[in-house]
GUMAR-359014 format. One record per residue (C-alpha): x, y, z; residue in one letter. Coordinates in Angstrom, 3 decimals, decimal comma. Each point is the difference from the previous one (the first is absolute). Layout:
X_Y_Z_A
...
END
This chain:
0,000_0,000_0,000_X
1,058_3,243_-0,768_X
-0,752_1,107_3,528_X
2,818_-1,821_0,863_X
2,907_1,708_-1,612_X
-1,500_3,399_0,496_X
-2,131_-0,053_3,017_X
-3,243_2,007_0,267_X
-0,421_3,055_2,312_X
-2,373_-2,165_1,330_X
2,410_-2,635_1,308_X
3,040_2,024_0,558_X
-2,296_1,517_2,470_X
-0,880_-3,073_1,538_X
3,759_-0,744_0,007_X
0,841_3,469_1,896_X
-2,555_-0,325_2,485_X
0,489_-3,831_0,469_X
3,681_-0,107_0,427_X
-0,182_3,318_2,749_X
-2,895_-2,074_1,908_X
2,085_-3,590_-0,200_X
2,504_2,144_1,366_X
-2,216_1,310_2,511_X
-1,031_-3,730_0,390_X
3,245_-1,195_0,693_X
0,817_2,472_3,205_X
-2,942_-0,709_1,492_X
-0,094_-3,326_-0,193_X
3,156_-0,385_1,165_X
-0,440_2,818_2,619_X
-3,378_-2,700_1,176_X
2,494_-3,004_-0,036_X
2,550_1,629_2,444_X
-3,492_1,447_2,320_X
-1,032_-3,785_0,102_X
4,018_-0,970_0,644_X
-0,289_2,630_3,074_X
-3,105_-1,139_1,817_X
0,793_-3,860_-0,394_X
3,410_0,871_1,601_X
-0,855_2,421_2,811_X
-3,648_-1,442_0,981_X
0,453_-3,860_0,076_X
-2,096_-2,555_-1,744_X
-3,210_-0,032_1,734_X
-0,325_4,695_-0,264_X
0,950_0,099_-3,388_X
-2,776_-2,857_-1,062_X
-2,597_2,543_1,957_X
2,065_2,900_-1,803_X
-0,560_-1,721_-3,630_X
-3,677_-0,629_1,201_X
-0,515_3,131_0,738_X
1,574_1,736_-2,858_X
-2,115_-2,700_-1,943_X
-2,796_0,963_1,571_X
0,552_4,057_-0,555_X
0,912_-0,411_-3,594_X
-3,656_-2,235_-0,674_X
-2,058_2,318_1,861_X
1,655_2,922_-2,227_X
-0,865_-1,743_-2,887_X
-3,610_-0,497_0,848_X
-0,654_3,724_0,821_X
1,804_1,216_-3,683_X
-3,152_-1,520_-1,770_X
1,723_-0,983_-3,199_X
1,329_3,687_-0,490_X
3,026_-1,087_-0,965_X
-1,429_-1,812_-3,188_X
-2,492_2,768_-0,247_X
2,140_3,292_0,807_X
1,899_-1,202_-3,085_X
-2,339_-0,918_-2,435_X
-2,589_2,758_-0,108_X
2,491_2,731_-0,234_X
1,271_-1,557_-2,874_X
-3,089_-0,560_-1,727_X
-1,364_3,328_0,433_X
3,096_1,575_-1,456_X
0,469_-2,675_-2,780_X
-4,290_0,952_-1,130_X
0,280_3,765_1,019_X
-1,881_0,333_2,950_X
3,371_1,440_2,286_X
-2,921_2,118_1,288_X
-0,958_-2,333_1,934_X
2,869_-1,053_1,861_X
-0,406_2,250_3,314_X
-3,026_-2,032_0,279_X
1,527_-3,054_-0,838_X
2,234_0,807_3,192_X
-2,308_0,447_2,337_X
-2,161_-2,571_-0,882_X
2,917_-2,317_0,642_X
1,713_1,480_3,276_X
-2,676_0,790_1,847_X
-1,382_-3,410_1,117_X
3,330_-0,816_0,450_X
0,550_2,507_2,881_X
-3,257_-0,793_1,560_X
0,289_-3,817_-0,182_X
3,581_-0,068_1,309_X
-0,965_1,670_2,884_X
-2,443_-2,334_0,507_X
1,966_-3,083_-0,380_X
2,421_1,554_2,677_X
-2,162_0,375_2,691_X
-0,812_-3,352_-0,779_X
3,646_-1,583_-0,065_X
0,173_1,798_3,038_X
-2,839_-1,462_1,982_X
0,656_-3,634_-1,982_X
3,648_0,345_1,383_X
-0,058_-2,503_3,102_X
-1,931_-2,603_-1,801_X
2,247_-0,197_-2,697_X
3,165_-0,084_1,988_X
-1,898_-3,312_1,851_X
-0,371_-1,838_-3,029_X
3,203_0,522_-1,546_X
1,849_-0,336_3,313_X
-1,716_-2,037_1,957_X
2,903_-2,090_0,586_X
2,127_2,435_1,291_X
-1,850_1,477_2,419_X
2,628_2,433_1,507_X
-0,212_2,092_-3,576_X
-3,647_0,393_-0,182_X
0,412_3,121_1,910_X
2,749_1,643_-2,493_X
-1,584_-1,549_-2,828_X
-3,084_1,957_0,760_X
1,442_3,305_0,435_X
1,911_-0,601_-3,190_X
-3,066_-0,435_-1,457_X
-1,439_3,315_0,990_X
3,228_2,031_-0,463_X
-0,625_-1,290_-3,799_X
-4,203_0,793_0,421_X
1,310_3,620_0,175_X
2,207_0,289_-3,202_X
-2,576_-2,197_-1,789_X
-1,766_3,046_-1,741_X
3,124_1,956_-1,328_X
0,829_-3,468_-1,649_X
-3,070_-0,459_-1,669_X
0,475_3,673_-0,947_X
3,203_0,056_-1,217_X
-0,727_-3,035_-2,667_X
-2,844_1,863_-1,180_X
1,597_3,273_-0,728_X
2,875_-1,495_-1,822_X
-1,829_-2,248_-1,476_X
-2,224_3,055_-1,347_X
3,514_1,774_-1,122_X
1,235_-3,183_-2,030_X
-3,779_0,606_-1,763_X
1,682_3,260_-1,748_X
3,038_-2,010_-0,964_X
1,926_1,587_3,006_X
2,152_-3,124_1,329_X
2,671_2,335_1,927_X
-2,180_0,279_3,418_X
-0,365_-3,423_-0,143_X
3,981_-0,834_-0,168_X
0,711_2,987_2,119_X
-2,545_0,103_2,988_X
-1,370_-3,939_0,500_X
3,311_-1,937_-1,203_X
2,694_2,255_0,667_X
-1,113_2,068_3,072_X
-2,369_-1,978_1,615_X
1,784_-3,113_-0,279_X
3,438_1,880_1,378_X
-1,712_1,400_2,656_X
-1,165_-3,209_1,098_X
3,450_-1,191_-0,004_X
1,624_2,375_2,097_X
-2,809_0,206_2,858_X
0,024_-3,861_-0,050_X
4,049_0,124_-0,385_X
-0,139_2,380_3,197_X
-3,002_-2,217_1,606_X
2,496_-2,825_0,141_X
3,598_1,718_1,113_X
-2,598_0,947_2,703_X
-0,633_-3,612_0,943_X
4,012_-0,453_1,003_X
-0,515_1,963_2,832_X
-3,909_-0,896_0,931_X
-2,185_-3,021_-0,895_X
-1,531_0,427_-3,350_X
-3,625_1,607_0,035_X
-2,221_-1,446_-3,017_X
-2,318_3,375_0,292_X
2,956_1,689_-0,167_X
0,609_-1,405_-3,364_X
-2,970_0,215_-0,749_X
-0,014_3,777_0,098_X
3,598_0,668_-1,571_X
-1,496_-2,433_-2,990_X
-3,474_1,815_-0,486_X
0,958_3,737_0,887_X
1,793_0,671_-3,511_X
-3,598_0,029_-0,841_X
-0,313_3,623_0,990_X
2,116_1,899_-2,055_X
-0,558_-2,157_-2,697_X
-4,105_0,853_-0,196_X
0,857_3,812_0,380_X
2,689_-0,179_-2,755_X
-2,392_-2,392_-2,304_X
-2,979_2,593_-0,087_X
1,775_2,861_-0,951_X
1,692_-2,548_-2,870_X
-3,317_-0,408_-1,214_X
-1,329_3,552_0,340_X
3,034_1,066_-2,203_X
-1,061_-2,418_-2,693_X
-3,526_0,898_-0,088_X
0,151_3,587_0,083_X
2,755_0,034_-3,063_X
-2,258_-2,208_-1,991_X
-3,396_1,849_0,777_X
-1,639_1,330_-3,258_X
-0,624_3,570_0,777_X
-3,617_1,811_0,152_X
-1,604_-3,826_-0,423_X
-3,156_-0,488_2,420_X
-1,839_-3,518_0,977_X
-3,801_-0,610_0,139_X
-1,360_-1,709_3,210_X
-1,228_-2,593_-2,293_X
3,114_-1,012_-1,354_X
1,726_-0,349_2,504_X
-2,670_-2,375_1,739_X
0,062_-2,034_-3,115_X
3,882_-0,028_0,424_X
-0,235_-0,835_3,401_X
-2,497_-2,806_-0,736_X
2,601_-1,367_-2,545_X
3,099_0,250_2,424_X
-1,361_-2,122_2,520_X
-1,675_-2,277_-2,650_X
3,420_-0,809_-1,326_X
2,004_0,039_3,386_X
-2,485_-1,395_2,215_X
0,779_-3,356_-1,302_X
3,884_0,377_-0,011_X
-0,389_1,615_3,848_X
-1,274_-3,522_1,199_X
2,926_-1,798_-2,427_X
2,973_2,311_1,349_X
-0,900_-0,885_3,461_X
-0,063_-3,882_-1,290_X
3,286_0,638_-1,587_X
1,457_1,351_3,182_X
-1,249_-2,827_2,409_X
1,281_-2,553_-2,673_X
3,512_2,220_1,084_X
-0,636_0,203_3,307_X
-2,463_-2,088_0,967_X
2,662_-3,255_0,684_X
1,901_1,752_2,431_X
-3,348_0,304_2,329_X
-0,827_-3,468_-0,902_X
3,761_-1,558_1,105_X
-0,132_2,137_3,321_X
-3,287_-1,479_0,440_X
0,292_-3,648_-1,139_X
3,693_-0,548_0,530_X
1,310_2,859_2,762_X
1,722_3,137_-0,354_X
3,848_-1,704_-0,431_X
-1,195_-1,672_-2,812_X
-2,238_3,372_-1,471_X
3,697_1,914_0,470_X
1,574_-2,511_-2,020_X
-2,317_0,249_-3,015_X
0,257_3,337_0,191_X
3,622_0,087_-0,245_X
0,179_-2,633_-2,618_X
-2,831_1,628_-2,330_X
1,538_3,423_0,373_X
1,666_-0,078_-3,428_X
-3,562_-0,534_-1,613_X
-0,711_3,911_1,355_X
3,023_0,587_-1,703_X
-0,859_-1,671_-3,435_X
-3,369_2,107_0,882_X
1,408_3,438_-0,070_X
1,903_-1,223_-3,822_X
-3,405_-0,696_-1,066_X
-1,149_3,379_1,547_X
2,584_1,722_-1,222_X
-1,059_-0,999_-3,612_X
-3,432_-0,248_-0,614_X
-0,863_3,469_1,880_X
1,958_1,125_-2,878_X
-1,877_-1,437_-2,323_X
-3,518_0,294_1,861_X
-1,180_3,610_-1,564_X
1,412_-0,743_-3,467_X
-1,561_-3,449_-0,127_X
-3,258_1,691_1,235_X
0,057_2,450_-2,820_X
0,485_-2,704_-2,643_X
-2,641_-1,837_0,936_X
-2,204_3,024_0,636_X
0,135_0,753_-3,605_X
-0,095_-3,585_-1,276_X
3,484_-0,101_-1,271_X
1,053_-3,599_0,133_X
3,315_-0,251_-1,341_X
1,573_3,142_2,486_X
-1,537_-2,290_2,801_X
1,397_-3,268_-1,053_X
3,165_1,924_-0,827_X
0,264_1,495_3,288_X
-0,884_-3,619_2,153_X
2,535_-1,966_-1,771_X
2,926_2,532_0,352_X
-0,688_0,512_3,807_X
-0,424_-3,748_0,189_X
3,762_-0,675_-1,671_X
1,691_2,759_2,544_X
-2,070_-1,198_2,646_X
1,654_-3,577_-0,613_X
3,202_1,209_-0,407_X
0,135_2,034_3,231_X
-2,004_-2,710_1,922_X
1,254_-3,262_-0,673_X
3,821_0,023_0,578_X
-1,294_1,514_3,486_X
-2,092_-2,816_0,495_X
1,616_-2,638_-1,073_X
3,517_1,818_2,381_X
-2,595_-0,108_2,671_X
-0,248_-3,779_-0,019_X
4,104_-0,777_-1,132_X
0,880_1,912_3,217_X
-2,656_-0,437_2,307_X
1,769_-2,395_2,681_X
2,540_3,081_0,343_X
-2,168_2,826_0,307_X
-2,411_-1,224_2,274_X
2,501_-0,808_2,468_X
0,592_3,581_0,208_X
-3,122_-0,029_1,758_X
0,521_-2,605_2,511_X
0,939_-3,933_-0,225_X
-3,918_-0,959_0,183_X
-1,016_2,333_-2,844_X
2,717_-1,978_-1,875_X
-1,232_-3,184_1,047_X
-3,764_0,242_-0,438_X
0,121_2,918_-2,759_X
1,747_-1,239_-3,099_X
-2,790_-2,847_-1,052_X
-2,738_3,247_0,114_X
2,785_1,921_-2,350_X
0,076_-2,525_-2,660_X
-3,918_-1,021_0,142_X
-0,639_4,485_-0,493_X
2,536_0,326_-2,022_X
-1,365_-2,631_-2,228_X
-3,586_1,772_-0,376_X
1,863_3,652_-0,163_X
1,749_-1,493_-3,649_X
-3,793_-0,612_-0,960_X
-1,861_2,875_0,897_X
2,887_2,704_-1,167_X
0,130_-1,885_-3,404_X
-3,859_0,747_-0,063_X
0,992_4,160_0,410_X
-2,244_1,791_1,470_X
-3,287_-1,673_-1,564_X
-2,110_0,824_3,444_X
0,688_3,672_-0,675_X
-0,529_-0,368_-4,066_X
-3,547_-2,117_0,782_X
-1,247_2,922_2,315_X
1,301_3,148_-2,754_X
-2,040_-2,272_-2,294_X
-3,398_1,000_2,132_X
0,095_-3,917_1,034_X
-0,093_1,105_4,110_X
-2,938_-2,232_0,396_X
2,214_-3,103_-1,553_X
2,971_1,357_1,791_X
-1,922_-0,464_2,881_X
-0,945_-3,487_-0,446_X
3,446_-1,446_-0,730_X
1,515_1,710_3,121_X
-3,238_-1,547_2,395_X
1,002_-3,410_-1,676_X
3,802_0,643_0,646_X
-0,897_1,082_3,512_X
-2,126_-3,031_0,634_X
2,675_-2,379_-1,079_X
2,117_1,450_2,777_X
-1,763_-0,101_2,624_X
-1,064_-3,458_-0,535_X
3,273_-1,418_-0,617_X
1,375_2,477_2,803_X
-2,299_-1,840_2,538_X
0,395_-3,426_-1,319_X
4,096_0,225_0,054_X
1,088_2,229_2,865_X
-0,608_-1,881_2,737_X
1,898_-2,912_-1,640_X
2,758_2,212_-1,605_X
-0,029_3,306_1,338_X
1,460_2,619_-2,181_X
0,838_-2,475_-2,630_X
-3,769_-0,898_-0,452_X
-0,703_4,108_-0,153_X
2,821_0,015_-2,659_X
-1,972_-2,925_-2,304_X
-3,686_2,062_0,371_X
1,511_3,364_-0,927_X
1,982_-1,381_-2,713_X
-2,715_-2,315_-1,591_X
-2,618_3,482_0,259_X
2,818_2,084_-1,714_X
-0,609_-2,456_-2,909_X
-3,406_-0,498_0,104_X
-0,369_4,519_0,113_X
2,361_-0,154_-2,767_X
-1,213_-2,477_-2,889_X
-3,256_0,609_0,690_X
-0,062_3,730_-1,145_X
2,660_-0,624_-2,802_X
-2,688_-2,742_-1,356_X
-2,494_2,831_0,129_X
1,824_2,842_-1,211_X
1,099_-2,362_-3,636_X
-3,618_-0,876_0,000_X
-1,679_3,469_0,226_X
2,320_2,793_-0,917_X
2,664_-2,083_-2,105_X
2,944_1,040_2,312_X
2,766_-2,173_1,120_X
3,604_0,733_1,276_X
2,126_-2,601_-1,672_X
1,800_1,726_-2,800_X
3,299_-0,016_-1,025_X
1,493_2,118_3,177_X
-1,696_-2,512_2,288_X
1,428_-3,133_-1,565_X
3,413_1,442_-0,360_X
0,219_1,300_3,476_X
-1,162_-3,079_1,876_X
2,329_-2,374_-2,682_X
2,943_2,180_1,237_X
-0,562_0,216_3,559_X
-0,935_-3,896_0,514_X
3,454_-0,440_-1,909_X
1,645_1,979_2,067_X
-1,234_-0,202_3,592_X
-1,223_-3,480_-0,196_X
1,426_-2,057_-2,146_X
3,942_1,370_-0,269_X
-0,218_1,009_4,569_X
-1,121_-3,909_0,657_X
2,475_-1,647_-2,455_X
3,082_2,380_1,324_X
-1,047_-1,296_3,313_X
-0,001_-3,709_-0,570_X
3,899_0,469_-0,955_X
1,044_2,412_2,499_X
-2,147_-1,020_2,786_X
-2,986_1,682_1,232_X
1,365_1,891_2,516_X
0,354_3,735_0,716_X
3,432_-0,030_-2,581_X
-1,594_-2,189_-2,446_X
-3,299_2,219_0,205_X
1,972_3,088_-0,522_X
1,971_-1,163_-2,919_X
-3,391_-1,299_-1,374_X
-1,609_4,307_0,465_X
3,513_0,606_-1,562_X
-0,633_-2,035_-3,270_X
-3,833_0,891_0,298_X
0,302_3,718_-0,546_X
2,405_0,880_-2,966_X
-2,111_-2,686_-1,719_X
-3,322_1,609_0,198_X
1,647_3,594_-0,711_X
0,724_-1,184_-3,081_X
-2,470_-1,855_-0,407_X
-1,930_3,424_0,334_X
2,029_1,893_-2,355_X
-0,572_-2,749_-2,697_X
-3,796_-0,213_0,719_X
-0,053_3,637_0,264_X
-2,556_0,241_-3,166_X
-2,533_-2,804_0,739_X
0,186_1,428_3,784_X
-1,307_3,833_-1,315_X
3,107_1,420_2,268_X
0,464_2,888_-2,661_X
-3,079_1,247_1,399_X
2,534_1,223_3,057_X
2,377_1,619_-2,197_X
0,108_3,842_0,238_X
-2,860_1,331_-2,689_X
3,218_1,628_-1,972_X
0,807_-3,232_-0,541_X
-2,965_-1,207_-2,342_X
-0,049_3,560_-2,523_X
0,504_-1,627_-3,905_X
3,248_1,013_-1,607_X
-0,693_2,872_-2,137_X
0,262_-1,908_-3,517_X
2,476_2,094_-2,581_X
-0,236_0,052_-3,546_X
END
């Protein structure tokens, strides 16, 4: 395709605002692996499982008082601009944020009150935390709105195309302040016993500054895109309202699916298995929130364009668009993942001998299922900009329901292994179920040339050539080394070579693309 040599403005823009939000990505995840590093070291086994629950608990809540804004916050300012209604986008704003501030409220009063019963269930084996666990649960109650919040503004900037709050106030300074209050939370606990509502606080407060910074983000966007001298009738923007909630109302109910299909395990171990078993999954499946902020990182990128395209019926910009963000997401994903299981027996002693013991089995079985549903792309995200929320829906509920039911049939047999086999079989199921239906009904797919060639070159790379440098040299720490050593100039070049098929020109400086003036 021609595309491909000379990229369109269209995907060198994905391109820019995909490779600053990987980047993005990357810090925070890695700022979140080093948080989860610091409370398994400096609260013991038994406080960080409450922590994880808690955090678990904080993050699902969240997700339930957004109400799908972060599906819809994204596609309706896109539309209207893409069909010339930008008129409408104040009122497109408040139709989305408002419930959002009321309902989060809500919810934390709620969390609040709820606090000593769920501390009970997920610790009722350790008694002697109930009492911390439950004040870490209300230290989080408070922060819950300006987290709910905070997603829906930025989500609502990323709707104008606007990716650099995103990167700059959730991944970058969010996630950094997290690490340092944590950081400081746990020098603290060489001197004095470590406090989980202590870390509780130092992990949620970041919120603050964050939701302040976030709204004026947004107001900056809206007001420099506001058509001048342009009023709205009452009546359309109650039919705008009416189609909002009409589209999102189904996706509100799906996010908070997708979230407890996240989250959801870490309850269920605490509960079924203990709380040294729930910290042990949650160390072990930390690198999936890592391969989570790569997928982020990308399709938010795409989201608006994608949501445009389709808005307009234009098929071939859409396919376009899925399979390149498929291909990079593939190449940026896999070598990760398939790192994350070559070296798990080192890392996760890092963490302590028992994470090592008990945690490398729940790598490899995640891992596994992450190779899947990354070599899907983002197909959740291209089903819902499709106006399939109501199918969206449906696939997550059967993902969800495949968890919990193999959660509660395995845990109390296998503990964090058996929450490791449910999450990874409803990754799959939430994957191939809306590829199926996005080939069926919009004639999408992500498996072009980019996605072939990147997942060829990184199972060549870091799992074939790692495994057989290993079985001469020894698996060991030297032997694994040399393996990363042999790895990594490979896939470079490999790269470089590929560097057509893979649409990597679409990074190159614009300069780079002008035709050579032709002479006579």
């Amino acid at each position: 395709m021609a595309v491909l040599d000379q990229p369109a403005p269209v995907t060198r823009g994905v391109a820019r605002g995909g490779l600053a939000n990987m980047a993005g990505s990357a810090l925070a995840g890695g700022a979140g692996v080093v948080v989860t590093w610091v409370v398994a070291r400096s609260l013991g086994a038994e406080q960080a499982g409450a922590f994880f629950a808690a955090t678990a608990a904080f993050v699902l809540v969240g997700g339930l008082a957004k109400l799908g804004t972060q599906t819809g916050l994204v596609y309706w300012p896109a539309k209207l601009r893409a069909t010339g209604r930008e008129h409408l986008l104040g009122a497109c704003l408040r139709a989305g944020l408002s419930p959002v501030i009321v309902f989060s409220a809500v919810l934390a009063g709620a969390m609040w009150l709820a606090a000593p019963a769920i501390a009970h269930v997920t610790a009722r084996e350790a008694g002697q935390v109930v009492d911390a666990h439950t004040a870490g649960l209300r230290v989080l109650a408070v922060f819950l709105p300006l987290q709910a919040l905070t997603d829906a503004l930025l989500t609502a900037t990323r709707g104008y195309r606007a990716m650099r709050p995103t990167v700059l106030l959730d991944r970058i300074l969010r996630s950094g302040l997290q690490l340092v209050l944590v950081g400081a939370a746990g020098v603290a606990t060489l001197w004095t016993a470590g406090s989980l509502p202590a870390f509780a606080l130092a992990w949620a407060a970041p919120y603050l500054p964050v939701t302040v910074l976030s709204a004026y983000a947004l107001r900056k966007v809206y007001r420099a895109s506001k058509p001048p001298g342009v009023t709205t009738h009452r009546a359309e923007r109650r039919a705008l309202r009416r189609e909002f909630w009409r589209f999102t109302g189904p996706r509100a109910l799906a996010s908070v699916a997708q979230l407890a299909l996240q989250r959801i395990d870490v309850l269920l171990v605490a509960a079924l298995g203990g709380l040294a078993p729930a910290a042990v999954y949650a160390v072990a499946g930390r690198f999936v929130v890592l391969i989570q902020f790569a997928n982020q990182g990308i399709s938010q990128s795409v989201q608006p364009r994608l949501a445009e395209a389709l808005a307009v019926g234009d098929r071939p910009t859409a396919n376009h668009l899925y399979r390149t963000a498929t291909g990079w997401l593939v190449l940026v994903t896999w070598p990760v993942i398939l790192l994350v299981i070559f070296f798990a027996p080192l890392w996760l002693r890092l963490f302590g001998d028992r994470y090592a013991a008990e945690g490398a089995p729940v790598v490899t079985v995640l891992a596994a299922a992450m190779l899947v549903a990354t070599g899907c792309g983002m197909v959740d995200m291209v089903l819902a900009m499709a106006g399939r929320t109501s199918w969206n829906l449906a696939n997550v509920l059967v993902a969800l329901v495949v968890t919990i039911t193999l959660d509660v049939l395995l845990i109390p047999r296998y503990g964090a292994l058996g929450a490791a086999i449910g999450l990874a079989c409803s990754m799959v199921a939430n994957n191939l179920l809306p590829l199926i239906q996005v080939g069926r009904s919009v004639g999408l797919h992500p498996f072009g040339r980019g996605t072939r060639a990147a997942a060829a070159l990184s199972l060549a790379c870091f799992g074939v050539l790692p495994w057989a440098v290993t079985a001469m040299a020894g698996d060991g720490p030297a032997g694994r080394t040399l393996a990363m050593l042999a790895a990594g100039p490979a896939f470079l070049a490999g790269v470089w070579l590929l560097r057509v098929p893979l649409a990597l020109g679409a990074f190159q400086p614009k300069t780079a693309f002008k035709p050579k003036r032709r002479t006579s």
